[in-house]
Structure formats: C-alpha cells, structure tokens
C-alpha positions as CSV (number, residue, x, y, z in Angstrom):
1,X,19.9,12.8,-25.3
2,X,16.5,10.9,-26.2
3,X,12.8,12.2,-24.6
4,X,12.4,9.9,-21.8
5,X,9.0,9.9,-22.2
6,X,9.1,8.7,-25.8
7,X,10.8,5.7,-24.5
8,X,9.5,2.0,-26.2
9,X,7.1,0.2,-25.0
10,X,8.3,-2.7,-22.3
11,X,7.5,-6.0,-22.2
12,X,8.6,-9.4,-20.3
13,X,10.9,-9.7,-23.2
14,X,12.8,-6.2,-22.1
15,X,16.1,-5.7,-21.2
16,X,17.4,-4.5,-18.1
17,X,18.4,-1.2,-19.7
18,X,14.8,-0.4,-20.5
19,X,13.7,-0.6,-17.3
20,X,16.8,1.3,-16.3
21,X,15.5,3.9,-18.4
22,X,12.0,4.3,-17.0
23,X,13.4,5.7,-14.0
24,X,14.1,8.8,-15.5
25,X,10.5,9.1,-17.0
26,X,8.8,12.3,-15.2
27,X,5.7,9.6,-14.6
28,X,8.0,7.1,-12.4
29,X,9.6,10.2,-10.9
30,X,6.6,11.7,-9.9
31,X,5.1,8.6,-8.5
32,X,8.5,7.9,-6.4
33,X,7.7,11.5,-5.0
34,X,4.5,10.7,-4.6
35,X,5.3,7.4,-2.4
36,X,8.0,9.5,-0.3
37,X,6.2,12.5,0.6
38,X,3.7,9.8,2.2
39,X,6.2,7.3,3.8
40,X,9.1,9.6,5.0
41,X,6.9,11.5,7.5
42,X,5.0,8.7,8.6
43,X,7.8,6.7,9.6
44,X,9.3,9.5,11.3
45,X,5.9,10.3,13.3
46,X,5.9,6.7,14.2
47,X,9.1,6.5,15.3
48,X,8.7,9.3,17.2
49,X,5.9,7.9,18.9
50,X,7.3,4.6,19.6
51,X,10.4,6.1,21.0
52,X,8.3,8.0,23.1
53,X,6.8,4.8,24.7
54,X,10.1,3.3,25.2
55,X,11.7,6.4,26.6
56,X,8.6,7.2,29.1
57,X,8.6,3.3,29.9
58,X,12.0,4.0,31.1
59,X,12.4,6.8,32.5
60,X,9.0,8.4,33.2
61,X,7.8,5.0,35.5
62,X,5.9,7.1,37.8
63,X,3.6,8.7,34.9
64,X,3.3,5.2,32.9
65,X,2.5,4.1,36.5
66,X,-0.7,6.2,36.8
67,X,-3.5,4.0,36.9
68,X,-6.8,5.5,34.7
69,X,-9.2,3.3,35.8
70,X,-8.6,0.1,38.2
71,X,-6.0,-1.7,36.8
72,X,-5.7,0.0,33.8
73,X,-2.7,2.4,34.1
74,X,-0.6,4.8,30.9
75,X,1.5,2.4,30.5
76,X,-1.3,0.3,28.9
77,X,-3.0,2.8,27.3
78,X,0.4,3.9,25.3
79,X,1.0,0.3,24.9
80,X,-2.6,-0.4,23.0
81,X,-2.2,2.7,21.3
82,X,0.6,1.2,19.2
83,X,-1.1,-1.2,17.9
84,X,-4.2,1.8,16.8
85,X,-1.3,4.2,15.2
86,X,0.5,0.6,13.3
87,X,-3.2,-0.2,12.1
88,X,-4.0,3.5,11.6
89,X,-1.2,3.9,9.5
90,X,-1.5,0.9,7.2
91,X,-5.4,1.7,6.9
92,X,-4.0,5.5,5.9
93,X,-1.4,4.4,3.4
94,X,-3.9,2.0,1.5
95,X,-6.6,4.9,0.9
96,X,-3.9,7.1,0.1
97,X,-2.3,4.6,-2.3
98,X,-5.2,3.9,-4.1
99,X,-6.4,7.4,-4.7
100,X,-3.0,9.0,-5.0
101,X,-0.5,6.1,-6.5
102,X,-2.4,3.3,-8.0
103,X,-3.5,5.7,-10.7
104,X,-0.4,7.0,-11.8
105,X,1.3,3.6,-11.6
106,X,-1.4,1.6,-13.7
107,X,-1.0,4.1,-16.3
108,X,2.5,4.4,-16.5
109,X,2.4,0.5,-16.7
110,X,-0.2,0.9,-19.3
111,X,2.2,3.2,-21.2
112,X,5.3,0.7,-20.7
113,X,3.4,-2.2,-21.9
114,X,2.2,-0.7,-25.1
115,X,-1.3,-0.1,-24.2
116,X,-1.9,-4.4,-24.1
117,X,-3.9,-5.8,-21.8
C-alpha cells in the first residue's frame, strides 16, 4: 500500500479518488480529531443545558416561577441565558478554530495544492 502522505498534489482538475484518498492522510485525520474533540462535547453541554430549560419549564414551574427582581423571574433569566451560551459557544469555536484548526487546514491545503498560490 502507498504512504498516504506522499500522495500527489490536488488541484480543481482532481478526481474524486484523490480526494478520497486525503482522508486517510494523518494531517486530515488529525484535523477531523481536532474539530470533534471541540464539537462533540459542546453540543452535548448545550444540549444538556437546553434540555434543562425545557424540562424545568415543565416541570419545575414553581422554581422558574421565582421572581429575582420585579418582574424578572428564572424562567427569564434561563431563557436569556440561551441566547449567552448559543453566542458563547460560536464566539469559543471561532477562537478555537483559528488557533487550533485553521492552521493545520491551510497547510494541508497548501500541501494538496502543490505549494501554489
């Protein structure tokens, strides 16, 4: 079997079988584990979260109920705080993507396209 990492350079011109073959490159790999161990366990602590709202909205109505301040109650407060952990998230996975992704994806690209550009 041939290095995968000695594989040709790629081009707009490729076929489908060289890009089929990238994916077994330890670079790609690596950046696929890279984007995972990032996305997996956020989505799972934001699901979490949400499905904490909706279950508390449902069956915890006294606590969501609770005012804070005048009319301002949990229920609120969890709501607004959704919209904090959605942007909180997207703000996270940019600075992570650009420090730990970006890199390792515009060089393998580099790589694949023969070092044009």
């Amino acid at each position: 079997m041939a290095d995968p990492s000695a594989a040709p350079p790629i081009d707009e011109h490729s076929d489908p079988d060289s890009f089929t073959a990238v994916q077994v490159r330890p670079e790609f790999v690596e950046l696929r584990r890279r984007l995972r161990s990032f996305v997996f366990p956020m989505t799972l602590a934001f699901l979490a979260w949400y499905l904490l709202y909706v279950l508390a909205s449902a069956f915890a109505r006294g606590f969501m109920a609770h005012r804070l301040v005048g009319n301002i109650n949990v229920a609120l407060v969890f709501g607004l705080l959704q919209f904090v952990s959605t942007f909180s998230i997207a703000y996270l996975y940019s600075r992570y993507a650009s420090r730990r992704l970006d890199p390792l994806a515009d060089q393998l690209r580099h790589e694949l396209e023969g070092g044009a550009r």
